[in-house]
N, CA and C atoms as an extended XYZ file, in Angstrom:
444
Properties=species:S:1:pos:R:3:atomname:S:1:resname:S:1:resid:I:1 pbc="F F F"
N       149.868      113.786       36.570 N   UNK     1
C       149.202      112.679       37.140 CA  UNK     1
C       149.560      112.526       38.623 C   UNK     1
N       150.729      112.929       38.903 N   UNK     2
C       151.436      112.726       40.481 CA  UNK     2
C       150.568      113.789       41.092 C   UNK     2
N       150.307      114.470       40.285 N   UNK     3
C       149.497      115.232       41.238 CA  UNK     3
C       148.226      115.146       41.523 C   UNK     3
N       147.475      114.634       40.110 N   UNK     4
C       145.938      114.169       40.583 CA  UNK     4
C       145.724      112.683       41.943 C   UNK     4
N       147.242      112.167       41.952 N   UNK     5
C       147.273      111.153       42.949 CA  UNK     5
C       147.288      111.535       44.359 C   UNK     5
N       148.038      112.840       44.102 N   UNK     6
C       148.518      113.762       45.761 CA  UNK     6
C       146.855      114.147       46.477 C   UNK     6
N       146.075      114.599       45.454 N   UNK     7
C       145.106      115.474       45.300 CA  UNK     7
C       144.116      114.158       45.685 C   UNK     7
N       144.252      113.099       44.920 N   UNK     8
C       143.094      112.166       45.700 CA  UNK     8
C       143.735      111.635       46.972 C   UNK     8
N       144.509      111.552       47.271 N   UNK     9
C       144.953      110.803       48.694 CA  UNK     9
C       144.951      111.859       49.563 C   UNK     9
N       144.869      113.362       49.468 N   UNK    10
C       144.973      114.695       50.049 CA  UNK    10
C       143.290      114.330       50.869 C   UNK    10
N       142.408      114.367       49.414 N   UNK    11
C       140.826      114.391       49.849 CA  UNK    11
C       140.539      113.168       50.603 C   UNK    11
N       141.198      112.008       50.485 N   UNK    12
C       141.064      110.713       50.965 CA  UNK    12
C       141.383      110.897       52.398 C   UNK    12
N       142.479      111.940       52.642 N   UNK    13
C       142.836      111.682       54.124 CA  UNK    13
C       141.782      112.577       55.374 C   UNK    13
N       141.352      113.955       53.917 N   UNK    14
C       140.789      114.887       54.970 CA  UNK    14
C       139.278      114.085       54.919 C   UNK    14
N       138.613      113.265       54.286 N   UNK    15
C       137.531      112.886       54.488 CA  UNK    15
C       137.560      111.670       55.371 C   UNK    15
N       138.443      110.919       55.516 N   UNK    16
C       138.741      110.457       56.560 CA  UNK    16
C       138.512      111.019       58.158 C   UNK    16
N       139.582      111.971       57.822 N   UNK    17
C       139.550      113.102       59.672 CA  UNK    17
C       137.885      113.565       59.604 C   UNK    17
N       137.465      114.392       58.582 N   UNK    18
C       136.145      114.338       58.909 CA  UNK    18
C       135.029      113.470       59.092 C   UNK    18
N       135.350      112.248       58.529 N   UNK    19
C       134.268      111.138       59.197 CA  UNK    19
C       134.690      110.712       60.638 C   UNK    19
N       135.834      110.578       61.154 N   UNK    20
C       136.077      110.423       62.681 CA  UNK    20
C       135.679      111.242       63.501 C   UNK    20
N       135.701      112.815       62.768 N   UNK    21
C       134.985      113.536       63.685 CA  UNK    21
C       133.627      113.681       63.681 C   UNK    21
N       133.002      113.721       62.842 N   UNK    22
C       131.558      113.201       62.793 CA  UNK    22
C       131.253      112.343       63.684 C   UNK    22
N       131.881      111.204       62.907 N   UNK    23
C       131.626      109.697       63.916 CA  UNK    23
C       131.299      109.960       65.651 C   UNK    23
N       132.637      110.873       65.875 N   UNK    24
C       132.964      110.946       67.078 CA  UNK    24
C       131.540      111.597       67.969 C   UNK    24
N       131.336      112.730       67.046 N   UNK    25
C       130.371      113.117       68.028 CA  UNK    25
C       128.550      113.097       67.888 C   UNK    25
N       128.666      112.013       66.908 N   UNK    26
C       127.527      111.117       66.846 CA  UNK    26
C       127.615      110.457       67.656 C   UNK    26
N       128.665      109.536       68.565 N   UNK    27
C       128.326      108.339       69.404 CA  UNK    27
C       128.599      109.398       70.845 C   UNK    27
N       128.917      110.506       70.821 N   UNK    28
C       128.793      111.283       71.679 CA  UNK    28
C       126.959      111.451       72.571 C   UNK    28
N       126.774      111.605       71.525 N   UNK    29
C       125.090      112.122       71.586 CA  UNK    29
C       124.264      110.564       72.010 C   UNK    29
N       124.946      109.541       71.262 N   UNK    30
C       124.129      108.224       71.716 CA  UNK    30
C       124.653      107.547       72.324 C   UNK    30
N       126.075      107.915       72.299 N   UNK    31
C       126.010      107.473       74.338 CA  UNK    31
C       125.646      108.160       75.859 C   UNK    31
N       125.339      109.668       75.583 N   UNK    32
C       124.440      110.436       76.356 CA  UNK    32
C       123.034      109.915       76.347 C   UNK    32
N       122.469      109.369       75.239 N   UNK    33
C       121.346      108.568       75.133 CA  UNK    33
C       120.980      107.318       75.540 C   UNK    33
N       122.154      106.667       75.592 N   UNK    34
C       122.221      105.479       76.221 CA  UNK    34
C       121.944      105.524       77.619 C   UNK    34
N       123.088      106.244       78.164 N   UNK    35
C       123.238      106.831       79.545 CA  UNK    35
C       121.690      107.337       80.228 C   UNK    35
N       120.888      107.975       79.340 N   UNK    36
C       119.648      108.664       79.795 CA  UNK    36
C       118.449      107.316       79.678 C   UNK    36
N       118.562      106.844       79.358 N   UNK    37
C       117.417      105.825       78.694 CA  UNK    37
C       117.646      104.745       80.317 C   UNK    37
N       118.995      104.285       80.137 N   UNK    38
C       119.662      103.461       81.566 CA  UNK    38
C       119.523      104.448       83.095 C   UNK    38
N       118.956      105.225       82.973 N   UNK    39
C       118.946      106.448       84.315 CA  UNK    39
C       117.731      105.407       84.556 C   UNK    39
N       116.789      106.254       83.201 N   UNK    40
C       115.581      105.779       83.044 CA  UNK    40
C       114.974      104.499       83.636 C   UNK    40
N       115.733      103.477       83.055 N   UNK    41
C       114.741      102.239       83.025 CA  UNK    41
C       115.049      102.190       85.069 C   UNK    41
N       116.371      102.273       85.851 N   UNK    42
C       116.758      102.184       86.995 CA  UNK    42
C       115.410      103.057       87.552 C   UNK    42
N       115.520      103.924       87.484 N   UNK    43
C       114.510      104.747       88.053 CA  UNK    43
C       112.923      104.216       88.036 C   UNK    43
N       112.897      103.790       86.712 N   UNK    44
C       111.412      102.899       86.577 CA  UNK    44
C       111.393      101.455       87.974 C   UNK    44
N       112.707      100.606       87.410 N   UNK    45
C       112.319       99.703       88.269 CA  UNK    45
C       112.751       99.913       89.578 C   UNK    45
N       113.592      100.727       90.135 N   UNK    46
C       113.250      101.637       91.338 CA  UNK    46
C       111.611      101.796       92.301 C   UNK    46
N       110.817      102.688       91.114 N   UNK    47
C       109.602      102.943       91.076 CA  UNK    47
C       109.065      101.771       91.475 C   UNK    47
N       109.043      101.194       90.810 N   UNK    48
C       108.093       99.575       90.849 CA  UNK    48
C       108.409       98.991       91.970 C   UNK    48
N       109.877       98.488       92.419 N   UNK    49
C       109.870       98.285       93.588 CA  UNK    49
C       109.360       98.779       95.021 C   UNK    49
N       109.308      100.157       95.132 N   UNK    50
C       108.722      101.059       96.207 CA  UNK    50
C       107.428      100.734       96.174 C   UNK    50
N       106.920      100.736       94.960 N   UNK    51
C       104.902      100.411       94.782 CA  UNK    51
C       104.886       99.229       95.343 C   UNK    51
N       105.743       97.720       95.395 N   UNK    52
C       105.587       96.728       95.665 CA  UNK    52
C       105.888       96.651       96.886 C   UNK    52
N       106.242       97.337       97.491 N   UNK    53
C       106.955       97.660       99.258 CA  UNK    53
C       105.861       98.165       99.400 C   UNK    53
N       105.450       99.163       99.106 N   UNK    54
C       104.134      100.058       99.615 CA  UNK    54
C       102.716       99.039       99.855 C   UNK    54
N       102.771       98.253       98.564 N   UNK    55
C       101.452       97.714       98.626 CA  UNK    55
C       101.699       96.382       99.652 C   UNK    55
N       103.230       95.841       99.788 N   UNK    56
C       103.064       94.770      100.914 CA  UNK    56
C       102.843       95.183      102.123 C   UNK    56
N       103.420       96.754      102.624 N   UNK    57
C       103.149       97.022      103.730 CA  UNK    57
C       101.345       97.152      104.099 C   UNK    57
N       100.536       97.851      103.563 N   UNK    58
C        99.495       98.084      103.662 CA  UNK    58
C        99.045       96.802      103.534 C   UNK    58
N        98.921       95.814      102.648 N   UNK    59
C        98.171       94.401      102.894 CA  UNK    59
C        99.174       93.856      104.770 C   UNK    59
N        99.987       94.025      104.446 N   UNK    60
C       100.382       93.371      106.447 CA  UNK    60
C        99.669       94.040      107.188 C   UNK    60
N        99.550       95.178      107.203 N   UNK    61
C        98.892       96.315      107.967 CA  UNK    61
C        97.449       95.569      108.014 C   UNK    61
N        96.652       95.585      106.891 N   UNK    62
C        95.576       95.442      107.169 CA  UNK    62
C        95.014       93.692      108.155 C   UNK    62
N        96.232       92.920      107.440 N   UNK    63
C        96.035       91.541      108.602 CA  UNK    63
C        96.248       91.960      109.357 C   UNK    63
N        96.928       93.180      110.024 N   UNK    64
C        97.175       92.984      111.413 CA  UNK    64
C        96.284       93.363      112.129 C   UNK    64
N        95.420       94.293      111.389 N   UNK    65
C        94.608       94.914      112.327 CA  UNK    65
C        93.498       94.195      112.140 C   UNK    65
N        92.989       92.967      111.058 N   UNK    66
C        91.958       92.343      111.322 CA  UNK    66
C        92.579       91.038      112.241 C   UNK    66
N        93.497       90.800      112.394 N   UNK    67
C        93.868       90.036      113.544 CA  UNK    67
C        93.601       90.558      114.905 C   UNK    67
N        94.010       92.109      114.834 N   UNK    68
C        93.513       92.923      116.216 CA  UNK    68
C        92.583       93.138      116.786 C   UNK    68
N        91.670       92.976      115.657 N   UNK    69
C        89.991       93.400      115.910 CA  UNK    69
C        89.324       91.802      116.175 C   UNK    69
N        90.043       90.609      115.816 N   UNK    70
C        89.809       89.463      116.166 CA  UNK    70
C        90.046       89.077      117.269 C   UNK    70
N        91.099       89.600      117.929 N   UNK    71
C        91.087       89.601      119.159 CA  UNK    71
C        90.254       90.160      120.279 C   UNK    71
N        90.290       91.501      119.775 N   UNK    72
C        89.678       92.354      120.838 CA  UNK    72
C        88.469       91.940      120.816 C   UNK    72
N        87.669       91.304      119.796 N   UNK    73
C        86.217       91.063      119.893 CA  UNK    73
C        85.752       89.738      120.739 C   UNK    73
N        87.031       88.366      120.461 N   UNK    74
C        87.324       87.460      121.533 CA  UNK    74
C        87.236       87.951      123.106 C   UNK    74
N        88.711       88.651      123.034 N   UNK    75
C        88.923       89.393      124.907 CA  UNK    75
C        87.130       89.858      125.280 C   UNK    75
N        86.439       90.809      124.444 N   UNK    76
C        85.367       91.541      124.468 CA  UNK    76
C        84.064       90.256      125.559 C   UNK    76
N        84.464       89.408      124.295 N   UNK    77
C        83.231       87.892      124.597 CA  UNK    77
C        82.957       87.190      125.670 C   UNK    77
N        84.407       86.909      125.783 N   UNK    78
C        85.103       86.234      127.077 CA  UNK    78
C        84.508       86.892      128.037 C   UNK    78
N        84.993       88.283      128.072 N   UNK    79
C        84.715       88.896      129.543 CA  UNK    79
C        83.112       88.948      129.504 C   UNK    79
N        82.226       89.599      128.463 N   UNK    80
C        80.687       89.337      128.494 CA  UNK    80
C        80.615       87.888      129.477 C   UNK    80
N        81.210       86.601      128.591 N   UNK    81
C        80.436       85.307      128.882 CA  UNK    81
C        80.629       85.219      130.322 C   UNK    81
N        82.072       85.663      131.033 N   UNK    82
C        82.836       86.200      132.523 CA  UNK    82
C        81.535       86.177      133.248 C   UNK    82
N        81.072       87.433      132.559 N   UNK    83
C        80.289       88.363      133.524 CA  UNK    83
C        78.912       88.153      133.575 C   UNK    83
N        78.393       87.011      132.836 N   UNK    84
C        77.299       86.772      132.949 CA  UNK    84
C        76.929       85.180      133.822 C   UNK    84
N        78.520       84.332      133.648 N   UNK    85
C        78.798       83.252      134.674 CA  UNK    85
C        79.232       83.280      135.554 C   UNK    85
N        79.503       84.641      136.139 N   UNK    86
C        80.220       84.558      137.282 CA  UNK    86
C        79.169       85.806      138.305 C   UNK    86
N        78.669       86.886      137.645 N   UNK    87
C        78.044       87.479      138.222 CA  UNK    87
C        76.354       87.677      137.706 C   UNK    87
N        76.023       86.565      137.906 N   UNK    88
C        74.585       85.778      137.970 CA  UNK    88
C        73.313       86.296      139.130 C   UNK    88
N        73.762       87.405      139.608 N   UNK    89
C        72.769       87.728      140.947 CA  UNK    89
C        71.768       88.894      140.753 C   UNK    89
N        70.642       88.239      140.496 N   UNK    90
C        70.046       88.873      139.838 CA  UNK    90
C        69.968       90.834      140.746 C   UNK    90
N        69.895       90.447      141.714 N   UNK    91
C        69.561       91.603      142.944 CA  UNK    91
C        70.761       93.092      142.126 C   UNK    91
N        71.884       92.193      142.171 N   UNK    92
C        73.490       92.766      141.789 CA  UNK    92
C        73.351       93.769      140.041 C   UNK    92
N        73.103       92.582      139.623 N   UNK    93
C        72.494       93.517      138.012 CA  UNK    93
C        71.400       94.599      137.910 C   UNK    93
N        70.542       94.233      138.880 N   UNK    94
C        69.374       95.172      138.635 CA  UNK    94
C        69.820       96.418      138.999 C   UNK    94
N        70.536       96.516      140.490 N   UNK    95
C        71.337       97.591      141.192 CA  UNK    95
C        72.115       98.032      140.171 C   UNK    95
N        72.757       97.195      139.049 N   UNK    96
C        73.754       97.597      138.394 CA  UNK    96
C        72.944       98.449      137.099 C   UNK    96
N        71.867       98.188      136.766 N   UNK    97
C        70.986       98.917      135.817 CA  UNK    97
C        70.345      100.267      136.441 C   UNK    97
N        70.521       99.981      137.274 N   UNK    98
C        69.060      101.395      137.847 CA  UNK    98
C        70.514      102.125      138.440 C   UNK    98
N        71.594      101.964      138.629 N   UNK    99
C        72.544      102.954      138.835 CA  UNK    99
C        72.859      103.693      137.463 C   UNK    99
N        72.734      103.283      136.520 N   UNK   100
C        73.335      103.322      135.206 CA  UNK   100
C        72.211      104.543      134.728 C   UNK   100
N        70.882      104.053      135.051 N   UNK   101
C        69.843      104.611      134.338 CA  UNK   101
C        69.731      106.254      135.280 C   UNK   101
N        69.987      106.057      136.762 N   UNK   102
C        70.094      107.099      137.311 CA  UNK   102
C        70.853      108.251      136.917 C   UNK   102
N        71.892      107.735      136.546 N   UNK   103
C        73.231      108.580      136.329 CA  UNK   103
C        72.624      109.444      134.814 C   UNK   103
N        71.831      108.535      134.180 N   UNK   104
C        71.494      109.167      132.782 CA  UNK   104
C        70.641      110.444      132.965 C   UNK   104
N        69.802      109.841      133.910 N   UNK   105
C        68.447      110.891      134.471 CA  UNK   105
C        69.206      112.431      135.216 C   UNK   105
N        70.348      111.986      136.070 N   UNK   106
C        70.963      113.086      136.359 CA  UNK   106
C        71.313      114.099      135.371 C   UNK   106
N        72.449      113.401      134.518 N   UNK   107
C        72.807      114.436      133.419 CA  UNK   107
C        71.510      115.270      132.466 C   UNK   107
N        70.580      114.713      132.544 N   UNK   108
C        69.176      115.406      132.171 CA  UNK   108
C        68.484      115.925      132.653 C   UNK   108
N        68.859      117.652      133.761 N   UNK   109
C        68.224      117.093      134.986 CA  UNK   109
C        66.535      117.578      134.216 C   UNK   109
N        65.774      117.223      134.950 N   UNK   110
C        64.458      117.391      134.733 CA  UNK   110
C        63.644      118.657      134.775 C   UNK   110
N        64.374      119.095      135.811 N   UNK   111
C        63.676      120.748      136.649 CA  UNK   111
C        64.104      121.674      136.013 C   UNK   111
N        65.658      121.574      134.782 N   UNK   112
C        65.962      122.485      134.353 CA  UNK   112
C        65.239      122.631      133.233 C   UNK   112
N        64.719      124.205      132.738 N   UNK   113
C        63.713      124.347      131.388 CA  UNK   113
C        64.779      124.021      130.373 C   UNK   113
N        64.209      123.377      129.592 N   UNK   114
C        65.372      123.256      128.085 CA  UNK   114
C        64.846      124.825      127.289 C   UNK   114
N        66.427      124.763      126.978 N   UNK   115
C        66.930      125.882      126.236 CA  UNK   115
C        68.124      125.621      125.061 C   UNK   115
N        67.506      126.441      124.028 N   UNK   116
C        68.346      125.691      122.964 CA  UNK   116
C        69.787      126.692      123.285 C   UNK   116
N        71.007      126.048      122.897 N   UNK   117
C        71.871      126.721      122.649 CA  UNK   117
C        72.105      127.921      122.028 C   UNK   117
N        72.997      128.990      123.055 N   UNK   118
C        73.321      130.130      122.310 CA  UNK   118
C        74.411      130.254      121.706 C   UNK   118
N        74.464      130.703      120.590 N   UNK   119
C        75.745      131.160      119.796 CA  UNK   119
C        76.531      132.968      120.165 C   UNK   119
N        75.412      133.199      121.024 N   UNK   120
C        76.284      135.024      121.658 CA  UNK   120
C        76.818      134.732      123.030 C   UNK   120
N        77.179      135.400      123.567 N   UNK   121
C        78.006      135.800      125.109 CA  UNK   121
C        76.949      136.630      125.756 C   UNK   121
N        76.106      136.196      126.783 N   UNK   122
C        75.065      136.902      127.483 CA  UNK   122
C        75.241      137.948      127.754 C   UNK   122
N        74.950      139.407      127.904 N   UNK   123
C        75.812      140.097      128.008 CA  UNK   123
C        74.465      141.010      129.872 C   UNK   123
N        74.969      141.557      130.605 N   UNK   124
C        74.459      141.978      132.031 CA  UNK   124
C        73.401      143.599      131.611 C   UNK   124
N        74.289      143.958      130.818 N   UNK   125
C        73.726      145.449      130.142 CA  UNK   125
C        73.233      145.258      128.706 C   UNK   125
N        71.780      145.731      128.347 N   UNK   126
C        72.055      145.313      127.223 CA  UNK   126
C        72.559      146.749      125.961 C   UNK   126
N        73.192      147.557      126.834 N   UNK   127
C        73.844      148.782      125.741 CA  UNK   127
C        75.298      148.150      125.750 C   UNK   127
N        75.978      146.936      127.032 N   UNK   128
C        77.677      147.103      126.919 CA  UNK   128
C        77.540      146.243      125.477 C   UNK   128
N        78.708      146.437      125.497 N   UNK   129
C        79.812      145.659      124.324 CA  UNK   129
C        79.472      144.024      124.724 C   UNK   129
N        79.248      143.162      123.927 N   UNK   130
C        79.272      142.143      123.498 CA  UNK   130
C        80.879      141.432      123.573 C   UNK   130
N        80.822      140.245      123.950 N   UNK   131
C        82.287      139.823      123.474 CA  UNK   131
C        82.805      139.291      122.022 C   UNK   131
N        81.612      139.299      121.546 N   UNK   132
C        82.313      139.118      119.803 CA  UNK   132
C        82.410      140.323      119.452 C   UNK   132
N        82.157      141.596      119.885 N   UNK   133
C        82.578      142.772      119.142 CA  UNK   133
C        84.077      143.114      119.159 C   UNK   133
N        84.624      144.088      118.139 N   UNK   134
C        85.914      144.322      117.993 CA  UNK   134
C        86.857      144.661      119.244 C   UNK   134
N        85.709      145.339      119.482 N   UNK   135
C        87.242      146.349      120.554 CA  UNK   135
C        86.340      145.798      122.090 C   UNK   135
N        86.513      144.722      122.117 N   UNK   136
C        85.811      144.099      123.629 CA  UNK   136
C        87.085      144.317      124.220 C   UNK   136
N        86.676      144.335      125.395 N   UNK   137
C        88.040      144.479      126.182 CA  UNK   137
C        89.542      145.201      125.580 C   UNK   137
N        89.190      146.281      125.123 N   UNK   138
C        90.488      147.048      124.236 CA  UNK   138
C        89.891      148.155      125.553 C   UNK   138
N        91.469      148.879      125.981 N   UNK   139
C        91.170      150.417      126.864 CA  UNK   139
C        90.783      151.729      125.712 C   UNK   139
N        90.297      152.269      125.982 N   UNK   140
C        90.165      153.825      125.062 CA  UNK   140
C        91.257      154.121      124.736 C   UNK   140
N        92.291      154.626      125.686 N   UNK   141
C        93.563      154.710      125.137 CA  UNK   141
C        94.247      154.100      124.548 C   UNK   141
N        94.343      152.811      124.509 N   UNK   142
C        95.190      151.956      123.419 CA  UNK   142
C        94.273      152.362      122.231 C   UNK   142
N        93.040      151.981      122.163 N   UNK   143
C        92.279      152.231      121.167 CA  UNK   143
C        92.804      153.593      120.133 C   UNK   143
N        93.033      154.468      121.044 N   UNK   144
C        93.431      156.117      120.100 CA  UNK   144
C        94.732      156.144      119.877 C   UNK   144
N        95.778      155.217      120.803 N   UNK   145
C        97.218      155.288      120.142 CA  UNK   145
C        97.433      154.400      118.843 C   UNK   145
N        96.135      153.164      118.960 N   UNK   146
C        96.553      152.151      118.211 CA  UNK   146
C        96.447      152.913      116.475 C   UNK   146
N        95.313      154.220      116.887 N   UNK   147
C        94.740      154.353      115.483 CA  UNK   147
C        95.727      155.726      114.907 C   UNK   147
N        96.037      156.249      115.860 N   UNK   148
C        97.089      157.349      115.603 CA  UNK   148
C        98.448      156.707      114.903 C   UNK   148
């Protein structure tokens, strides 16, 4: 009987050591899990915060620049209303139109024949080389060392 007692307190002790070690490296694994899940959620609300930075910057951004464009269209007005109360002569504007309209007529001149745009390089000969061809401006000799 002393011995079936040795024999259960023998198995009692080693099932013991083996449930601690079990144990042990079960909470091994779920506290690596813990650990990963807590990376996790930081990283999420990380995330979220940056989106909420991101999206306040771009809404400031955009008041600012409809504040900017509120301005500039004010400054814009002002100087119109300026320039129409202060430089009232009629002689002064007209001069100021027919200079304007001249300058247009120049850049167009009249005498020149219209010609649509070319997409080649005119060339003086029409046997030379072209400048979109390969070997434009290449010497013969480079040409035969390049290929040697």
């Amino acid at each position: 009987m002393t011995n079936l007692i040795l024999a259960a307190i023998a198995a009692l002790v080693v099932g013991i050591v083996i449930g601690v070690l079990v144990g042990r490296s079960g909470q091994g694994q779920t506290l690596r899990q813990r650990r990963a899940e807590q990376q996790i959620d930081e990283l999420r609300s990380e995330f979220t915060r940056y989106q909420a930075q991101v999206n306040e910057h771009f809404m400031e951004s955009a008041h600012l620049l409809r504040r900017f464009n509120d301005a500039y269209r004010d400054v814009n007005q002002h100087m119109a209303r300026g320039a129409n109360r202060l430089c009232n002569d009629e002689d002064w504007m007209e001069e100021l139109q027919h200079e304007t309209s001249k300058k247009r007529l120049e850049e167009v001149r009249e005498d020149a024949p219209a010609e649509p745009p070319r997409d080649y390089a005119p060339k003086k000969d029409p046997e030379a080389k072209g400048t979109l061809a390969e070997d434009f401006g290449l010497d013969k000799e480079r040409k035969a060392s390049s290929e040697a």
